[in-house]
N, C-alpha and C positions, 0 to 999 in steps of 0.2 A: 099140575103146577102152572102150564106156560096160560091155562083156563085162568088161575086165580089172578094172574099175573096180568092178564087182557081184562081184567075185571075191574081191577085196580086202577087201570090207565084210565080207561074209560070213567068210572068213580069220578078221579082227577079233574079228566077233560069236562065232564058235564056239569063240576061244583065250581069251575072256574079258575082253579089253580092253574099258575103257569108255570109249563114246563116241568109239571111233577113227573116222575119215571121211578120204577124199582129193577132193579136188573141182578141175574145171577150169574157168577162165576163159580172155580173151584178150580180145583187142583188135589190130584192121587200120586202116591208113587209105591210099589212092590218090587222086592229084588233079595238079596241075601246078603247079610251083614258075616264082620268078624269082630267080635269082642277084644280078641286078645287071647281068648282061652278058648270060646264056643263056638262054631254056626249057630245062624238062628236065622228064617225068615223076617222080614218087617215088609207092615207095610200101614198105611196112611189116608184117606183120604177129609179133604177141608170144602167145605163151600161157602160162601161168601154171598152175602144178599146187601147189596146197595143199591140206598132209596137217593135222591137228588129234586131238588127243586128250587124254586125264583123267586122273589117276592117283587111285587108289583115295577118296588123303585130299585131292582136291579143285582139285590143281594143272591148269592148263591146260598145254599144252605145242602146238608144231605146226613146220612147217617150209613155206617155199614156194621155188619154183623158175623161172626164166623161163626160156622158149626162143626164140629170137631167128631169122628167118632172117640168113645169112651175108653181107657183100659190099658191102650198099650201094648205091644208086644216085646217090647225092649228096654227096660228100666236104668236097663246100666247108660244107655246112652240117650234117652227120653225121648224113640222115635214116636210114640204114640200121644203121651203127654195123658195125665188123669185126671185133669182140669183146664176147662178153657172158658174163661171169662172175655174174650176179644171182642169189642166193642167199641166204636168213633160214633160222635157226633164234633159237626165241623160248622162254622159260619163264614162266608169269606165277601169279600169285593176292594174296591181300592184302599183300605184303611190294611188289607193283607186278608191270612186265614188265621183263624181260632180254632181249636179241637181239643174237644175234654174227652175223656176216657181211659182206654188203654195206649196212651202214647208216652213214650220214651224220654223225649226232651231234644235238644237241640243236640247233645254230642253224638246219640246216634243216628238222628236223621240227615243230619252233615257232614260230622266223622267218617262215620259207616266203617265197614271193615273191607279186610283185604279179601280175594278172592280163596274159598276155599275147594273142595275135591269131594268128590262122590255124588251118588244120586238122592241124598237125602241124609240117611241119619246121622251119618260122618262129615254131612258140608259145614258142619259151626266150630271145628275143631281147630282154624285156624285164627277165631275170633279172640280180642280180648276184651273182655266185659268192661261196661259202664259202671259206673254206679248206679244204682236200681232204685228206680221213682217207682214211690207207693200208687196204684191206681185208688179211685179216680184221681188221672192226673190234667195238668192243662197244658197246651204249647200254642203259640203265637210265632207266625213266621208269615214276612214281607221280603219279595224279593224285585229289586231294581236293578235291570240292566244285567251286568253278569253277579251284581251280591244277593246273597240271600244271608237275612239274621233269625235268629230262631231265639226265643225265650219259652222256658219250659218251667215247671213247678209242680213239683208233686203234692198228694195228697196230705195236708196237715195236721198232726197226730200229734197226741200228751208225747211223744217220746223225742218230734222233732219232724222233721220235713227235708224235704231235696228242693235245690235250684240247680236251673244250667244256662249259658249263654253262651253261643256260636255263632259263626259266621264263616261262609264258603263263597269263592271264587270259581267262573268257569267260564270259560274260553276255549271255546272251538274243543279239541281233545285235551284239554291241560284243564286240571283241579286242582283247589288247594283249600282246605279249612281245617278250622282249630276252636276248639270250645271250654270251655271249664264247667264242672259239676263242682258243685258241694253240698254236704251233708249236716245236720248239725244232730242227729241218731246216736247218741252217746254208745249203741250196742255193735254201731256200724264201725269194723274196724278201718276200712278206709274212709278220710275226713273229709277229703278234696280230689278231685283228677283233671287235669288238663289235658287234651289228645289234638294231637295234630295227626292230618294226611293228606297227601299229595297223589293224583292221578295222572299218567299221560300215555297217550295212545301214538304209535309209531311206525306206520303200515300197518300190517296183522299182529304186532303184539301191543299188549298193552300190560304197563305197570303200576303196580301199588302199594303204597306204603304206608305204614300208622307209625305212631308211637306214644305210648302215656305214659304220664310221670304221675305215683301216686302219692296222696301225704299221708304218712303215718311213719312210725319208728322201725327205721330197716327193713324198710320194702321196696322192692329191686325195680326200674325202669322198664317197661314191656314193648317190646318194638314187632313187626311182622312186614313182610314185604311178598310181594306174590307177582307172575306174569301167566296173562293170558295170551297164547296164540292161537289164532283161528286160522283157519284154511277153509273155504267154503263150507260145508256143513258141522266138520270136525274141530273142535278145540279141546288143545292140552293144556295144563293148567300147575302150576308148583308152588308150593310156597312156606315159607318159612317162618316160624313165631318162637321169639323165644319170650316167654313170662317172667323168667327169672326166678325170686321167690315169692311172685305176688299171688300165688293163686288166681287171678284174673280169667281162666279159662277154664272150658269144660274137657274135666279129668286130670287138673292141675291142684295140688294142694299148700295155702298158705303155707309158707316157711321151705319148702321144697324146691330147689330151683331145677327148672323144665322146659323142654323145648318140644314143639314140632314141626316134622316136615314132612311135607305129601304131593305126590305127585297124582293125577289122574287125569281124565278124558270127557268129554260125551260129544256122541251125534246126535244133530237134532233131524229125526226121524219123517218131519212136517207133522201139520198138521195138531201140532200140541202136544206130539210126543217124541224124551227125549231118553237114550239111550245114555247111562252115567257109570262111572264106575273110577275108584280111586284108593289110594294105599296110605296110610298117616302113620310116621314111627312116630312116636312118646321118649324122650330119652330122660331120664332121670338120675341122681345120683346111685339109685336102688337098682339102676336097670331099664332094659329098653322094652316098649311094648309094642307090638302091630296092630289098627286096624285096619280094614277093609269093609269096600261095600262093592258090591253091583248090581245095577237094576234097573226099570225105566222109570218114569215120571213123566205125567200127566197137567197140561192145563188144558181147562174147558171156559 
């Protein structure tokens, strides 16, 4: 590979392209989950191939790619995933960036979520979902000074299309944005969402919080707030999400109202690897559930 790759540059350098490059990254993780009911090993790994280049009058441009193994080992919580289309293309310079593909939109690359627990298949458990842009989708984001605004637009289909607009604040350790989605999907039971959240760092811990308000008929407000403390290599990490009855999360379902909380750990090991592990209860009208994970995780 690092052959094809010295091949490539060279190609570049010789045809006169400036500043072309492709480069690889990735990311692995192995460890032992708990469902609720089973053990089960999982484990993971991604890599990532991004290309970058210049054009004469200054524009940046690039593209990246993920490669996923196939299959899965964990269905109930999708740590393996049995389809991956991930894919960017990006144009940027002072007019801002542009990127069609697999991007989200403005609420979640602004929004973002709160901090969640474990070393992988359990970290999304304290998220609450977007509204979901059809790929290929497009987003447009300029940032001045400490704003950044983000316009996003999904993919346009006979059935309807997504839009989002956001805008984030940052200073020193303090964050702050808020975005709106909407839908006009007559099958999509959520119509609209707005989400705000606020970050702030304060010595070694640092806080976070969301909240979205969704539109449709008797579906509950979803909030979640988390802190991280760090201590040199170690941080502990808590947080709590209640959904309400929006269904909004994974292992939450419409009409149900749901919470979770989870506490966990990881040391980072150096070197790229990082040692994770963490507990999530599920509280539901029905009853409470446990998961767990632990295990290490890998960047390259």
């Amino acid at each position: 590979m690092k052959k094809v790759l010295l091949a490539t540059s060279i190609l570049a350098a010789s045809t006169g392209f400036a500043a072309a490059e492709i480069a690889l990254s990735g990311s692995a993780r192995m460890g032992v989950i708990y469902d609720g009911a089973d053990y089960a090993f999982s484990s993971r790994v991604r890599i990532v191939f991004t290309a970058s280049g210049e054009t004469d009058g200054g524009l940046a441009f690039g593209a990246s790619m993920r490669a996923d193994q196939f299959g899965g080992n964990n269905s109930t919580l999708g740590s393996g995933g049995t389809t991956n289309g991930d894919s960017t293309v990006f144009i940027s310079g002072a007019f801002g960036k542009l990127t069609m593909g697999d991007v989200s939109g403005a609420a979640d690359a602004l929004v973002g979520q709160t901090s969640g627990v474990g070393y992988g298949p359990n970290d999304g458990l304290q998220e609450i979902n977007f509204i979901s842009t059809t790929k290929t989708a497009a987003y447009y984001e300029y940032s001045t000074g400490g704003f950044t605004v983000g316009l996003g637009a999904g993919q346009p289909t006979s059935a309807g299309s997504e839009v989002n607009i956001g805008v984030k604040y940052s200073m020193g350790d303090y964050a702050a944005a808020i975005a709106y989605e909407k839908t006009d999907d007559p099958l999509n039971v959520y119509e609209d969402m707005i989400s705000a959240s606020a970050s702030a760092k304060f010595g070694a811990a640092t806080l976070k919080g969301r909240i979205s308000d969704v539109g449709g008929a008797g579906i509950d407000t979803a909030y979640s707030v988390s802190v991280d403390y760090a201590v040199n290599a170690l941080t502990v990490t808590a947080f709590y999400t209640d959904f309400g009855n929006s269904g909004l999360g994974g292992g939450t379902t419409l009409g149900t109202d749901t919470q979770h909380v989870g506490l966990g750990a990881s040391y980072d090991l150096g070197g790229g690897a990082t040692m994770a592990g963490g507990i999530v209860q599920q509280m539901t009208p029905g009853g409470d559930t446990t998961f767990g994970d632990v295990g290490v995780k890998f960047s390259f």
